[in-house]
Each structure stands twice: as C-alpha cells, then as structure tokens.
C-alpha positions in Angstrom: 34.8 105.4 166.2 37.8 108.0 165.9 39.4 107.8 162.2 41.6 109.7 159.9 41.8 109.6 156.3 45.0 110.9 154.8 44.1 113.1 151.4 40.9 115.0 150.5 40.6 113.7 146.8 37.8 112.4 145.4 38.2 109.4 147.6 39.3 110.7 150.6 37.0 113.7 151.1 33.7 111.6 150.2 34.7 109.2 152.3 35.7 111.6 155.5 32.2 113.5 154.6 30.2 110.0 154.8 31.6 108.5 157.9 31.1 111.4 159.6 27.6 111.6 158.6 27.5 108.0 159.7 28.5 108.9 163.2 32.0 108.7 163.4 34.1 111.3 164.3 36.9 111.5 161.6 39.9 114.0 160.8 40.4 114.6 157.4 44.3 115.3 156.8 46.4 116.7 153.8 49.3 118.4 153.0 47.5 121.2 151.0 47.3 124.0 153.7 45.1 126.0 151.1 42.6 123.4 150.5 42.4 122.5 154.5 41.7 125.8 154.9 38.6 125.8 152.8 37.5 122.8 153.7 37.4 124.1 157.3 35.2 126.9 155.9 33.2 123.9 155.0 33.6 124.4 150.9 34.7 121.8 149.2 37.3 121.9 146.5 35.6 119.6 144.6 32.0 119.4 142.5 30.6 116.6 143.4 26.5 116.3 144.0 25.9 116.8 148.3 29.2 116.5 149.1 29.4 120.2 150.2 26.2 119.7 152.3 27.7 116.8 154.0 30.9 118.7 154.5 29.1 121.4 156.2 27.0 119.2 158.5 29.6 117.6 159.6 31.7 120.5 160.8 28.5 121.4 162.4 27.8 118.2 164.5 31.8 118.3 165.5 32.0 115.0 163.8 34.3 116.2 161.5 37.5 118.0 161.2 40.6 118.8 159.1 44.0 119.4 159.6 47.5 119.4 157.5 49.5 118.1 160.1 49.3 113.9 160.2 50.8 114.4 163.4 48.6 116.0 164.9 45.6 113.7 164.3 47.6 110.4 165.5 46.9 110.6 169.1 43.4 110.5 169.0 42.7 107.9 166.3 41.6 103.6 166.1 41.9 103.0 162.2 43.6 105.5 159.8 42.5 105.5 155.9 45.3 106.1 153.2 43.4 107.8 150.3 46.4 109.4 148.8 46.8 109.7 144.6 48.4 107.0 143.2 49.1 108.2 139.7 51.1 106.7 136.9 54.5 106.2 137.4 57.2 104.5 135.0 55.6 102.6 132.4 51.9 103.1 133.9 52.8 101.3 137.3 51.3 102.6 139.7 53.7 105.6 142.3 53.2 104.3 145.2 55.1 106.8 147.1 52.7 108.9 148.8 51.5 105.8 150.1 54.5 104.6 151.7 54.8 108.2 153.0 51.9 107.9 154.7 52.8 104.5 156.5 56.2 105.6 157.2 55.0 108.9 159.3 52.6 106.5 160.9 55.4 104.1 162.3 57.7 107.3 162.9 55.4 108.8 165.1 51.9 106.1 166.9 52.6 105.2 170.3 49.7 103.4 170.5 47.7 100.2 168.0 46.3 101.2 165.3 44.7 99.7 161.9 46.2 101.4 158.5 43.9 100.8 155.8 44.8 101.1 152.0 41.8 103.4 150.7 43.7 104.0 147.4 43.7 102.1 144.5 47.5 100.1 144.7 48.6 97.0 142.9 48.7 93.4 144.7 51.5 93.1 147.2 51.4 97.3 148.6 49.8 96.0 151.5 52.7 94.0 152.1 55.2 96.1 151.5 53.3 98.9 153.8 53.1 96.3 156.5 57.0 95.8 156.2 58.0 98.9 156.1 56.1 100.0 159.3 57.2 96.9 161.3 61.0 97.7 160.4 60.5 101.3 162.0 58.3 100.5 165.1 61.5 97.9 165.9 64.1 100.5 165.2 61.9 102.6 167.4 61.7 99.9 170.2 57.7 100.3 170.3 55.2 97.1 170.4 52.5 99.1 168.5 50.6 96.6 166.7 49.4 98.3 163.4 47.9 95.6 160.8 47.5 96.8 157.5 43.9 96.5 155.7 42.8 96.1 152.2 39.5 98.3 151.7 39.0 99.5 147.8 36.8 102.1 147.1 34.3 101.8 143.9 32.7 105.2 143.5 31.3 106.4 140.6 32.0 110.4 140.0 28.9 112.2 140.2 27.5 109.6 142.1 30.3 109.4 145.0 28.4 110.0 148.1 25.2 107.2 147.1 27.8 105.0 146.5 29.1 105.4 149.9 26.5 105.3 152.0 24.7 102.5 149.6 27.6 100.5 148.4 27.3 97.3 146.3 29.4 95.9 149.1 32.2 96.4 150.7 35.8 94.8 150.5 38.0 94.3 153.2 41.3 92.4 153.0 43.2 91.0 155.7 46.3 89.2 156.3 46.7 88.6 160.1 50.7 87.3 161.3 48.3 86.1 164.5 44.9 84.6 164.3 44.1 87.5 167.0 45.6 90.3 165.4 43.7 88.9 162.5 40.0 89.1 164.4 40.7 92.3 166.1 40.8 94.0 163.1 38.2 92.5 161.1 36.2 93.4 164.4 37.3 96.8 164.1 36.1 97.1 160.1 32.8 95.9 161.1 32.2 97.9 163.5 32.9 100.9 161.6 30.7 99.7 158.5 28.1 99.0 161.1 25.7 102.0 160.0 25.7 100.3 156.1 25.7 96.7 157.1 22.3 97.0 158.4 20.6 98.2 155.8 21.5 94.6 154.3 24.6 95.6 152.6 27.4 93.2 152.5 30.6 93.5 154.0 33.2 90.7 152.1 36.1 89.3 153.7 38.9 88.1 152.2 42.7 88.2 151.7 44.5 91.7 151.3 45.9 90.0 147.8 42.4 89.3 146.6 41.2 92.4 147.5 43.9 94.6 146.0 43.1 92.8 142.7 39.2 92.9 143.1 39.3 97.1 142.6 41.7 96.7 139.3 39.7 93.7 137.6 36.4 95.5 138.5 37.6 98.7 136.4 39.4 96.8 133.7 36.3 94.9 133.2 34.0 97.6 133.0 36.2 99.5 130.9 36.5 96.5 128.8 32.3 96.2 128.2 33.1 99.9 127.3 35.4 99.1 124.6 33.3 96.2 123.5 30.5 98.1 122.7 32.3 101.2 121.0 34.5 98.3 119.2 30.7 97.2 117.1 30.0 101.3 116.2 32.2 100.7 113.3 30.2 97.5 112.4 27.2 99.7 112.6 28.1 102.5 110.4 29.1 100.2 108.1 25.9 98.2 107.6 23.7 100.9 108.8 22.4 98.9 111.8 22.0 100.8 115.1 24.3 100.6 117.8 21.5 101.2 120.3 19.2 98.3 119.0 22.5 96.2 119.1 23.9 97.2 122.5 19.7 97.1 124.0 19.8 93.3 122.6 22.5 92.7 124.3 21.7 94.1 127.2 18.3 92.5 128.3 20.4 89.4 128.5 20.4 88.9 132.1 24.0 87.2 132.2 25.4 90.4 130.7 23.1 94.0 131.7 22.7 96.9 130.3 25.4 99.0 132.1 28.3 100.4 130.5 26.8 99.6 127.0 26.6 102.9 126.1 28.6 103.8 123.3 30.5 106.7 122.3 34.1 108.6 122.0 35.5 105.8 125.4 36.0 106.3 128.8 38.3 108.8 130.3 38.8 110.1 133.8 40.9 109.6 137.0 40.1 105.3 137.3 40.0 103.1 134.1 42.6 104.9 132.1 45.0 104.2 134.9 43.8 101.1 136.3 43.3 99.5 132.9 47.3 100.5 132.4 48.5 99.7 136.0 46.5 96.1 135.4 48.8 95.8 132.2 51.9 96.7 134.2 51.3 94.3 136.6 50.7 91.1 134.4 54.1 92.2 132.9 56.1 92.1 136.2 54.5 89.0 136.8 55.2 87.8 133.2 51.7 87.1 132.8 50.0 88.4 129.8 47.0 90.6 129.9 45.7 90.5 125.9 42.2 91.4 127.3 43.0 94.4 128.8 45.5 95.2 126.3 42.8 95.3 123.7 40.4 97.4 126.0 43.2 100.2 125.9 43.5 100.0 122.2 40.0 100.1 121.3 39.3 103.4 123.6 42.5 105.1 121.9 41.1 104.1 118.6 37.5 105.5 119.0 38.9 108.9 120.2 41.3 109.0 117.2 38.0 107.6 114.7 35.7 110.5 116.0 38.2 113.5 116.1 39.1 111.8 111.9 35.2 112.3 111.7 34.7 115.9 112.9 37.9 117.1 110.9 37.4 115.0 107.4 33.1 117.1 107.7 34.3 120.6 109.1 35.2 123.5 106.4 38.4 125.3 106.7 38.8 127.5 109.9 35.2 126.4 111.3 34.4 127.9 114.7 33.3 124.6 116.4 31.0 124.9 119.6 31.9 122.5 122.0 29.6 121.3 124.6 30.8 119.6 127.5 34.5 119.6 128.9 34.4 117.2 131.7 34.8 113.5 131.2 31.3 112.6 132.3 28.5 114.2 133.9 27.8 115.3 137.4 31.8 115.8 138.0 34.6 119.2 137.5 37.2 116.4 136.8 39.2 116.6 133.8 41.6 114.0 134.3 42.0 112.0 130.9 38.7 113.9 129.4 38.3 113.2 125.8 37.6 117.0 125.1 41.2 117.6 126.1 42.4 115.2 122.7 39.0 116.6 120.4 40.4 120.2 120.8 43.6 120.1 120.6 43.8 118.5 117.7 40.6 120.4 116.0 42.9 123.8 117.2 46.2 122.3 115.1 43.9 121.9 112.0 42.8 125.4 112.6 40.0 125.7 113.6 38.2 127.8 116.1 36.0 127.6 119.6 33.3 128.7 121.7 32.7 126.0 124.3 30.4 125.5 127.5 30.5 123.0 130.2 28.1 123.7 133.7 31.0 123.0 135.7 34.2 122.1 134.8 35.5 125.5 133.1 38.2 126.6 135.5 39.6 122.6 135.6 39.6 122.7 131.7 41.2 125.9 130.9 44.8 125.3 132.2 44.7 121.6 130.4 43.5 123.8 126.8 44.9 125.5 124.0 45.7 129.5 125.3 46.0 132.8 123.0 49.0 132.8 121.0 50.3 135.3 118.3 49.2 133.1 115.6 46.2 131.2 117.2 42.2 132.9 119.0 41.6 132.6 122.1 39.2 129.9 123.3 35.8 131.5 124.3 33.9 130.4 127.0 30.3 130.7 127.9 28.0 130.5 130.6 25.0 129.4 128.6 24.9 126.5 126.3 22.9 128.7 123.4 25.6 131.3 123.4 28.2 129.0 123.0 26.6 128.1 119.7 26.2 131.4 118.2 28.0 131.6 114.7 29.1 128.2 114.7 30.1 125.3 111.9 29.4 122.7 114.3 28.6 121.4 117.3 30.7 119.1 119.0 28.8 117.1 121.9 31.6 115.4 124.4 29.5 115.1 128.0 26.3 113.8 128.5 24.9 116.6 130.9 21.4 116.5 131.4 20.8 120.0 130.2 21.8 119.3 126.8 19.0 116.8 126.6 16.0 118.8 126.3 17.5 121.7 124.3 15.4 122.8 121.5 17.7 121.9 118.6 15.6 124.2 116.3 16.8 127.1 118.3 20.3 125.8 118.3 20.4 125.7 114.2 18.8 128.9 114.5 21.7 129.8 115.8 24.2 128.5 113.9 26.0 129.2 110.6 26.5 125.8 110.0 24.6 122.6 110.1 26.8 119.6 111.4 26.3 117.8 114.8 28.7 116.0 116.1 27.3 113.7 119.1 29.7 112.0 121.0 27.8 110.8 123.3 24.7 109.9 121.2 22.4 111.9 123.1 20.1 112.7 120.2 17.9 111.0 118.2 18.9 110.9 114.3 15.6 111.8 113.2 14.8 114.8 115.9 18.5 116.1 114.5 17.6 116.0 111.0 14.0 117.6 111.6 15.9 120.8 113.1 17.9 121.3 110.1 21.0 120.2 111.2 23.2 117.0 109.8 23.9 114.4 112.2 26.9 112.3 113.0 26.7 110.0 116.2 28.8 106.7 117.3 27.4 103.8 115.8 24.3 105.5 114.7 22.4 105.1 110.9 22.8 108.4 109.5 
C-alpha cells in the first residue's frame, strides 16, 4: 500500500521505518526542512536501537521517502497517518492543533478518497472533530472525496520502538463509519495494511474510534499508576527495613497482577505518562467526572522525585562535586522530555553544589535543558566515560538504568572518588556489593 505519515517523531519515524520494511511504500512528511534533509541521507535524528538501519534500508529498496511538502505526497497516497506532537496545552489538555492542521491541509488539497488515521495520542472526541472539520471544507470545496477518519494508537516503548512495531501486543483500530460501506472499506483498508503482523498471530482489535481514543490514555495512566504504587511502599520499606524488591517480587509472581512496571525508583518521566496521566485528568474534568486514581498516580511520582533529591541533599557535604550517571529518562533512548535528572540537578546546583556527569547518549538533548556557566556558578562537566565522570567526587548520583553501569567495578569507582555516598535511583546495585566497595549506600525502598 501507498501511505504517508505526517511528523518524524518518535512515533512517526518508527512507524514510517517499519511499514516500509513491511513492504509498503510510505512518504514520511514534516515541516522540519533540516531534519527531512538528514533523514534523506538516511540518519535519523533520533537514538533509538535499529531504527537508523531500517531507515537506511528503506531508502535503499525505494520503499521509503521523505519530503516537507504534505502537498506533495497527497497524490500518490491510500491511508495517511497523523503522528504529529500533541503536547500540553492549557491546563495539561492536550494542543490539538497540529492535528487539525494536518486534517485541514488534507481536505484543502485530496482530490481523491482517502483514510486519515489519528497516530497521535489525542483525547476522546478528536476524531470527531477531525472528521468534521474535513467534511465542512471538501463541501465548501464542492468535492465528493470520501475521507473517514481512523482511530489507531500507538503503544511503543522508547528503546524498544521498532520490536514493538513489528511485534505489537495488538493493534487498535477505531472506527465510526456515517455508512455501513464506508465503514467496511476502511476497516478493509487497515487490515490490509497490518497484513504482514497479523500473520504472525498478532491481533488486530476493532472497535469504536471513542473506545480507542481512550484505550491509549487508560493504558499509560494505568501503568504509570502500578509505577506509583510501587514507589508509594519505598517509604514503608525504609521505615521497617523490609525490601522493596522482596515486596514488589511477592507481588509480582501473582499472575492477576505481573511483574512489569514494579520496579521502583525516583518515578516515571518522559514524553507519554507525564502527559497522558495529566491529559487523562483534564479530560474527567471537562466531563465533570472525577479521576482520584489518576490524580494520586501524579502525586505520588512528584513526591518520590522531591523524597530522593531531600535524600541526596540532607547526606551531601557543602559544595560536593556530585557525579551523575545517567541523563536520559530511561535506557536505550536520547529523550529528555520530563527526565528526572533535569529536577535532581537543578536543585542539587541551587544548594551549591557541583557536577561531572555521563550519560552514553543523551548529552547534546540534556545540555540545553541544564544549568550553564554563570559568573557565580561552574560549569557542568561532561564525560565520555563513566569512570571519569567519577573522578574527585562526593557522590554518585545514579538516575538511568543503562546497562553499562551494571557490571562496573564499584571498587574502582570508590577508588576513585573522594567521597563515599551512592545514591541509586534506580536500584541497580545490591546493598551488600555497595558496602563491600567502600562506599555508603542509599537506594529506593532498599534496607540500608
């Protein structure tokens, strides 16, 4: 099938890069002349595990193409994809105008029919209003274009992005058809395009564009919420000097709850379940329909960021240099977007103190988002190798769970050091292997 897919985000790109290694020939579009250009080159703007390979093979086979004009990939498309941001707008709804951008230049400009289909994450009733919205201009245009508008949420993990495309739990499609025809035709169109997946046994779920819309919100608010109910029991824990990993492994290994997203630590951050928790709460409120769940999810993450960054500045001496390991906001990803590092150095640099950090990957997205030289404050230093970054240190401050930072000798890294204090925000270390290195330990949730 012929397909375009409007912005070359996260979403958009992995998904251009995928169906394209799928078979289909797709046009990746946005406005970003600089970034179209390098993705022509075939580099990606992005880290983000294969995706530049994918990018590259696709350019290759002809499958795959870019451009910045929306235009200019109309004519030769069957289903377009609207993977545009959707970032918080007054009082954390949702901005959902580069959406309705997209539509709009749609119904200004198709001469022929045409499925839209809502790749971003929008709030229940978008589709609607999309739908509307291009119906109004194809009349004032006098054109019988029929272009039904699709519900398809994406559910990719960062750092994992392209295995969750081409090996989705399933896949959601909402439809709303004003014919029973118009209806069919499209979910024929969907199926066909998710052919390649479907079968491999993967499941392709119909249902209404409503449901849909609010399947991708209450999947990240309720992930996010086993998030904060597992970093809401590491005060329990320190308290009573139980274990948070015992608890949250109990837990776990029951079979009605699983052992994902019971990893504690500082709370989530990133581009999805900051906003989507928010959005989710915005919505219930326009609706008059109270979300106290999610409410509480939001409040607990704030509060464990606020309880660890209390921790690290009520151990550290005055004017420490801190080593920082780890900027991004997980593993595997460049994205800064809501990363707890942002919050732990900030507010370690107003207390005064000073830093040396490392992170494999997402250095040049971090440094515009932290503290910069001033008359009265040092520089941050960065470094290219996790030891160095340590060298002379107070502390150690561990925010992202990179792999590397695993099998480090910790001996070496006290060696290093002119302090002692750990400070594992992601409990990646063991208590005991800490304390045999000769360094002092402070985890989430863990017995000292």
């Amino acid at each position: 099938m012929r397909i375009a897919i409007v912005g070359t985000g996260y979403v958009g790109l992995v998904s251009a890069a995928c169906f394209a290694e799928l078979g289909h020939e797709v046009i990746g579009v946005d406005i970003d002349e600089e970034k179209i250009r390098k993705l022509k080159q075939g580099k990606s703007p992005i880290y983000e595990p294969e995706l530049e390979n994918l990018i590259k093979s696709g350019i290759k086979s002809n499958r795959l193409s870019f451009t910045a004009d929306l235009k200019e990939a109309l004519p030769h498309i069957s289903i377009l994809f609207s993977a545009v941001a959707t970032p918080p707008g007054d009082g954390f709804e949702a901005d959902l105008r580069n959406v309705f951008i997209v539509a709009e230049t749609v119904a200004e400009n198709i001469d022929h029919d045409l499925i839209f289909v809502n790749k971003s994450t929008v709030p229940v009733g978008t589709g609607a209003e999309c739908e509307k919205r291009i119906a109004a201009l194809l009349r004032k245009r006098g054109v019988s274009c029929h272009v039904p508008v699709v519900s398809n949420p994406e559910f990719l993990r960062e750092g994992m992005a392209v295995p969750d495309t081409m090996m989705p739990d399933r896949i959601i499609v909402g439809i709303n058809g004003v014919s029973q025809s118009s209806k069919l035709k499209a979910q024929s169109s969907m199926e066909e395009l998710y052919r390649p997946i479907t079968r491999v046994g993967k499941p392709l779920i119909f249902m209404s564009r409503e449901s849909a819309e609010i399947v991708k919100y209450a999947s990240n608010a309720f992930l996010a919420t086993k998030i904060s109910f597992i970093n809401m029991l590491t005060e329990l824990t320190e308290k009573t000097g139980a274990n948070i990993r015992d608890v949250a492994l109990g837990i776990g290994l029951d079979n009605r709850i699983g052992p994902k997203f019971l990893h504690a630590g500082i709370g989530y951050g990133g581009s999805c379940f900051p906003k989507d928790v928010k959005a989710l709460i915005a919505t219930g409120k326009n609706f008059g329909i109270p979300m106290s769940i999610i409410e509480a999810t939001d409040a607990v993450n704030k509060h464990q960021r606020e309880r660890f960054i209390e921790k690290i500045l009520s151990a550290l001496p005055k004017n420490a240099i801190v080593a920082v390991w780890g900027l991004s906001f997980k593993p595997k990803t460049d994205d800064m977007r809501e990363a707890p590092s942002i919050d732990v150095i900030w507010a370690l640099r107003k207390a005064g103190h000073i830093f040396q950090v490392f992170d494999p990957y997402a250095e040049e997205n971090a440094r515009p988002l932290l503290p910069q030289q001033s008359a009265d404050s040092n520089p941050i230093a960065y470094f290219h190798y996790l030891i160095a970054a340590v060298r002379g240190a107070d502390a150690l401050v561990v925010l992202t769970e990179w792999d590397e930072f695993r099998g480090v000798d910790l001996k070496e890294v006290k060696k290093e050091m002119r302090g002692n204090l750990l400070f594992d925000g992601r409990n990646v270390y063991e208590p005991k292997e800490v304390a045999e290195a000769g360094l002092e330990y402070h985890g989430i949730g863990m017995p000292l």
